[in-house]
C-alpha positions as CSV (number, residue, x, y, z in Angstrom):
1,X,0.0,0.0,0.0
2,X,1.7,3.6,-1.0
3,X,0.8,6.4,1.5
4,X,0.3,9.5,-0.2
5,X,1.0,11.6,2.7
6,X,4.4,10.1,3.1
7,X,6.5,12.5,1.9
8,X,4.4,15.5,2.9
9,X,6.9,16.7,5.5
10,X,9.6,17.5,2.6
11,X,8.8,20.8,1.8
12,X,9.3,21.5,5.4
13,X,12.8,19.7,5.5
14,X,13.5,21.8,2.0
15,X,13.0,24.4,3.4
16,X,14.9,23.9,6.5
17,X,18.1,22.5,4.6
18,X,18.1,25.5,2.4
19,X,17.7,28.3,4.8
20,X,20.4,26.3,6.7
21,X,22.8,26.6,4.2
22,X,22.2,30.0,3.6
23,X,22.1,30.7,7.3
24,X,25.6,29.5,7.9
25,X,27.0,31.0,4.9
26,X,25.9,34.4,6.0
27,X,25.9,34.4,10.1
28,X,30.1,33.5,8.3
29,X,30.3,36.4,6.2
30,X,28.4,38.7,8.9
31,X,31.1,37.7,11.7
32,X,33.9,38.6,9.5
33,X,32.1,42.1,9.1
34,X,31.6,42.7,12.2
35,X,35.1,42.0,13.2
36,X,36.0,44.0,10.7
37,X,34.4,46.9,11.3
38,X,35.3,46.3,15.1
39,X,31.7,45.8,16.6
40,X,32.5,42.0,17.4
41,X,34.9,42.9,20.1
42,X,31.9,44.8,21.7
43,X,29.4,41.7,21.3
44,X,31.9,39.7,23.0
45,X,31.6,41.8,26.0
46,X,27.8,40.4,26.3
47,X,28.4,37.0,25.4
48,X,30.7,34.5,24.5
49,X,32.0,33.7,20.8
50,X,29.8,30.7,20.1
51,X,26.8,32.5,22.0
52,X,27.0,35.4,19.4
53,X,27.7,32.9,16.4
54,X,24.7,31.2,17.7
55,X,22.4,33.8,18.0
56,X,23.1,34.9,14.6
57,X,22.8,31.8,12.9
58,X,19.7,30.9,14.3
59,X,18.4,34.5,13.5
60,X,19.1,34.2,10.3
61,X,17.5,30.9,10.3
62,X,14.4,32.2,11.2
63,X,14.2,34.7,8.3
64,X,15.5,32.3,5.3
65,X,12.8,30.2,6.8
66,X,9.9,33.1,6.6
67,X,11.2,34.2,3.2
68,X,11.4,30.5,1.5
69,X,8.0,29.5,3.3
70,X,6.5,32.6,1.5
71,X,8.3,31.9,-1.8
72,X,6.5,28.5,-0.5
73,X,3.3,29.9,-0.4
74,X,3.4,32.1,-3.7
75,X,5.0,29.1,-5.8
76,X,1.5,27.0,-4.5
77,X,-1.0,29.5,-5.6
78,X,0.9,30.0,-9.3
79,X,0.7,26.4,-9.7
80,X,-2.7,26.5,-8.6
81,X,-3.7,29.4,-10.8
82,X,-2.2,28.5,-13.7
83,X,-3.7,24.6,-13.5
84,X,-7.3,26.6,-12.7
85,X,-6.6,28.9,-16.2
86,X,-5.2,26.1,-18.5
87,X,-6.2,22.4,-17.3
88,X,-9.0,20.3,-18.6
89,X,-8.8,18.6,-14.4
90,X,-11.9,19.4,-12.4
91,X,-10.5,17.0,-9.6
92,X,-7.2,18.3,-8.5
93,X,-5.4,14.9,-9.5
94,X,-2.7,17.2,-11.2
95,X,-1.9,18.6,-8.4
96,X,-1.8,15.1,-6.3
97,X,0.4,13.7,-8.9
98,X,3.0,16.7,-8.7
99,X,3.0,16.2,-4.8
100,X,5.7,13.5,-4.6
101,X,8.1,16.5,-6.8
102,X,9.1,18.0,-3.1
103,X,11.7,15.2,-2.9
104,X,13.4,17.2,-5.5
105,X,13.7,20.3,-3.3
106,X,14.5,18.1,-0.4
107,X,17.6,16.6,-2.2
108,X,18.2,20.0,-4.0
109,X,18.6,21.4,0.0
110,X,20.7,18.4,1.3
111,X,23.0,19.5,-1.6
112,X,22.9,23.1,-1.1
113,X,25.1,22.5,2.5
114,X,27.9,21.0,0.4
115,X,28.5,24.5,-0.7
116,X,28.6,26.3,2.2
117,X,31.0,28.3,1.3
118,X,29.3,29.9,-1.5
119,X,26.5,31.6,-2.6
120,X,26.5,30.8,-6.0
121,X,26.7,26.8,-4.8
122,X,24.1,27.8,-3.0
123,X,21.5,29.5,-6.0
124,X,22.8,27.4,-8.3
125,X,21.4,23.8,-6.3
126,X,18.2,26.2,-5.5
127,X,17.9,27.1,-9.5
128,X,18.2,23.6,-10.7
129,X,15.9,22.2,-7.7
130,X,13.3,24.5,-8.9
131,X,14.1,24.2,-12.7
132,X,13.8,20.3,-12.4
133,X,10.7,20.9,-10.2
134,X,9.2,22.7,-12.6
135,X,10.0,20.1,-15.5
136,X,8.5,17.4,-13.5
137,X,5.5,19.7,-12.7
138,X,4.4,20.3,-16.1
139,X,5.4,16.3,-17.3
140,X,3.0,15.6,-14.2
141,X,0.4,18.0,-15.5
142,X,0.5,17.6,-18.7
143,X,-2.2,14.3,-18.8
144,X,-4.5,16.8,-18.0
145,X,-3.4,20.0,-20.0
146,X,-3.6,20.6,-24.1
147,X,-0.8,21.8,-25.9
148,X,-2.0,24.8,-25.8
149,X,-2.6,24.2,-22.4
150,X,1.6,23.3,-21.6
151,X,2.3,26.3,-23.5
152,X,-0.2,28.4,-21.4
153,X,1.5,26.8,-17.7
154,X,5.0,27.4,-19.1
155,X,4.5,31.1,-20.0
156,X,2.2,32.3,-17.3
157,X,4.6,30.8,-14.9
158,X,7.4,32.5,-16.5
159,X,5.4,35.5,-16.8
160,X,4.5,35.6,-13.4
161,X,7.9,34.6,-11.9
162,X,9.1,37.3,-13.9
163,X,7.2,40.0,-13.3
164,X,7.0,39.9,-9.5
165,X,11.2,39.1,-9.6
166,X,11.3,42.3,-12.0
167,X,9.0,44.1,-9.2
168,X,11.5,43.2,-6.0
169,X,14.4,44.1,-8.0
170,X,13.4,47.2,-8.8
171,X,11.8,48.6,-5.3
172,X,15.0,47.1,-3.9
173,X,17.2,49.7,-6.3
174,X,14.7,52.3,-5.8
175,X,14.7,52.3,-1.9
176,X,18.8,52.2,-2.3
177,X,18.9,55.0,-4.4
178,X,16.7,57.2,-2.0
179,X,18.9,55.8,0.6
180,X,22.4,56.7,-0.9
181,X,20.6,60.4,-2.5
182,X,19.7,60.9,1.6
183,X,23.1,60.3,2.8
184,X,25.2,63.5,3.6
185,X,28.5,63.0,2.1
């Protein structure tokens, strides 16, 4: 008998493996700035070495969680939407059959702390996780779906991926504009 729920918790560990990696890779590259800028030597006054590289790791942990669990969250309703606009399935079995694809995130996580010491290691196991996901999502789907129906998936996924990356990207460059314009040097 196969259990449909048993790999249900893999998103969770995904998400977990991945915002570890990224966790550790940072609370590293933060401690160097902050010795470098001399504000370590004041931390240490409060607590301990590990206590500090603790706290910041698991700080960190806590908001490469949030932000993955959203990216979680958005990723779920695209696939949603875009099987609601394009596929001939009234019964959601698209959506069951792509379920068991999480194990590709899981394993694209568990690889991601092998480079620790990068952050390109790190987006480049997260961009072929989710390019593989993706590949396997639309094979999945695609029982259900025309051709015009694959087409439709692939671009308003792409489109929509797009536009709300093109969106962050550029509040993020606007807000540090008006940052560095309000700086008086």
């Amino acid at each position: 008998m196969k259990n449909t729920y048993l790999t249900s918790y893999f998103p969770l560990l995904a998400i977990v493996l991945f915002s570890t990696s990224l966790a550790l890779k940072t609370q590293m590259e933060l401690v160097y700035f902050l010795e470098k800028t001399g504000i370590y030597q004041g931390m240490l006054e409060f607590f301990s070495e590990g206590g500090v590289k603790l706290s910041l790791t698991v700080l960190l942990l806590v908001l490469f969680f949030m932000v993955f669990a959203a990216l979680k969250l958005v990723a779920d309703t695209i696939n949603g939407l875009s099987l609601l606009f394009f596929s001939k399935d009234l019964e959601g079995e698209s959506l069951t059959k792509s379920r068991q694809g999480s194990a590709i995130y899981f394993i694209g996580g568990a690889l991601s702390l092998l480079s620790l010491f990068s952050y390109i290691g790190i987006g480049i196991f997260f961009a072929a996780a989710t390019f593989i996901y993706f590949s396997y999502f639309v094979y999945k789907a695609s029982s259900s779906l025309t051709a015009a129906g694959i087409a439709g998936v692939i671009f308003f996924q792409v489109i929509v991926w797009s536009s709300l990356l093109t969106g962050i990207l550029y509040l993020s460059l606007k807000i540090y504009n008006s940052i560095m314009a309000s700086l008086p040097i």
